[in-house]
N, C-alpha and C positions, 0 to 999 in steps of 0.2 A: 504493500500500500504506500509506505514514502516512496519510493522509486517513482511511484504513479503520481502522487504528489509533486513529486521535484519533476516531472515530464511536465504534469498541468501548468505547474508554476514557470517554466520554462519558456513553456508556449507563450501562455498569456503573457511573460514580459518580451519574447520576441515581437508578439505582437505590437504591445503598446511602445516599444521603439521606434515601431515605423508608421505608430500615427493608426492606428486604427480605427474603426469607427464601432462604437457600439457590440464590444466584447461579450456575449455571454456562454456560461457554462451551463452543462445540463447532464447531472448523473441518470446516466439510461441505465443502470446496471440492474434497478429492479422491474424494469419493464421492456428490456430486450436483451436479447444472447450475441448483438452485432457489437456491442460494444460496453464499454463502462460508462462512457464521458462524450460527450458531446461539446466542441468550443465550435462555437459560431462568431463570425463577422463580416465586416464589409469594407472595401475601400474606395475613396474616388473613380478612381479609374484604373485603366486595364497594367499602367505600368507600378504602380503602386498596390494593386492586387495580385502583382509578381514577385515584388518586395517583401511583399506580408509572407508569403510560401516561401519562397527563399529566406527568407532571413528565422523561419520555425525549421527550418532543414538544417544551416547551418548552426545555430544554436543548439539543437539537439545531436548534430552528430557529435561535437564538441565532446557532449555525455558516452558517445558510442548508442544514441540509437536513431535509427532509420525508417525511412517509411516504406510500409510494405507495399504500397502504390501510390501513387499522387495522379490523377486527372485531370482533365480538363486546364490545363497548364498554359496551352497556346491560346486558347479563344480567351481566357482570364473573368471567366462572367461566373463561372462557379467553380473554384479548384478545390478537391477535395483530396487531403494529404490522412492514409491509411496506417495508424501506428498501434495495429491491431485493438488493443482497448481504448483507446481515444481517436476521436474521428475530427479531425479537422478540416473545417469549412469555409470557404475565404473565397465573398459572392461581389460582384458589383451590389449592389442598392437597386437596382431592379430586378434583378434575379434573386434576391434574398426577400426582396417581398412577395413575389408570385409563390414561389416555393415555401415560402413563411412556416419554416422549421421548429422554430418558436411553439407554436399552434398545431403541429403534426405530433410534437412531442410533450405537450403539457403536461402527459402523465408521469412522464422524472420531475427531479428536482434540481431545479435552478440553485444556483451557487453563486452568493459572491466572490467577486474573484479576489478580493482584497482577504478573502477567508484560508485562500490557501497557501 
């Protein structure tokens, strides 16, 4: 569980280095077997929602760990970087609201991120 912890914490300050928008967490681990954690956000635009995945990849190799896939990379409107128990998701603001993940997933529980 700290491993997971210092992965979470990880992320979210990768994130908030490069400006993020609108960070939130969401423990799915009692309401799905795809994952523990859920970190959702969004950025301006397509080269700064490259920024945001890159800079949670180089941050966390740093630790020795890696993602088991990242998609959606080149169109930059939804990347989603696979690190088996945490699913990280890094949308434009149009794509994060049609898809509004938030609302798909209500039945975890949100986490402050300053919690962890």
């Amino acid at each position: 569980m700290n491993t997971l912890n210092n992965a979470l914490k990880t992320i979210v300050n990768a994130l908030e280095d490069k400006k993020a928008e609108e960070i939130v967490l969401i423990d799915i681990s009692e309401v799905s077997t795809i994952a523990d954690y859920f970190v959702i956000t969004n950025g301006a635009n397509a080269s700064q929602i490259q920024a945001l995945a890159d800079n949670v990849q180089e941050k966390l190799a740093i630790n020795g760990i890696h993602p088991r896939s990242v998609e959606g990379y080149n169109t930059a409107n939804w990347i989603l970087m696979d690190y088996n128990d945490i699913l990280v998701h890094v949308f434009d603001k149009e794509s994060r609201g049609f898809y509004d993940l938030e609302r798909m997933w209500r039945d975890g529980k949100t986490i402050n991120t300053n919690s962890i």
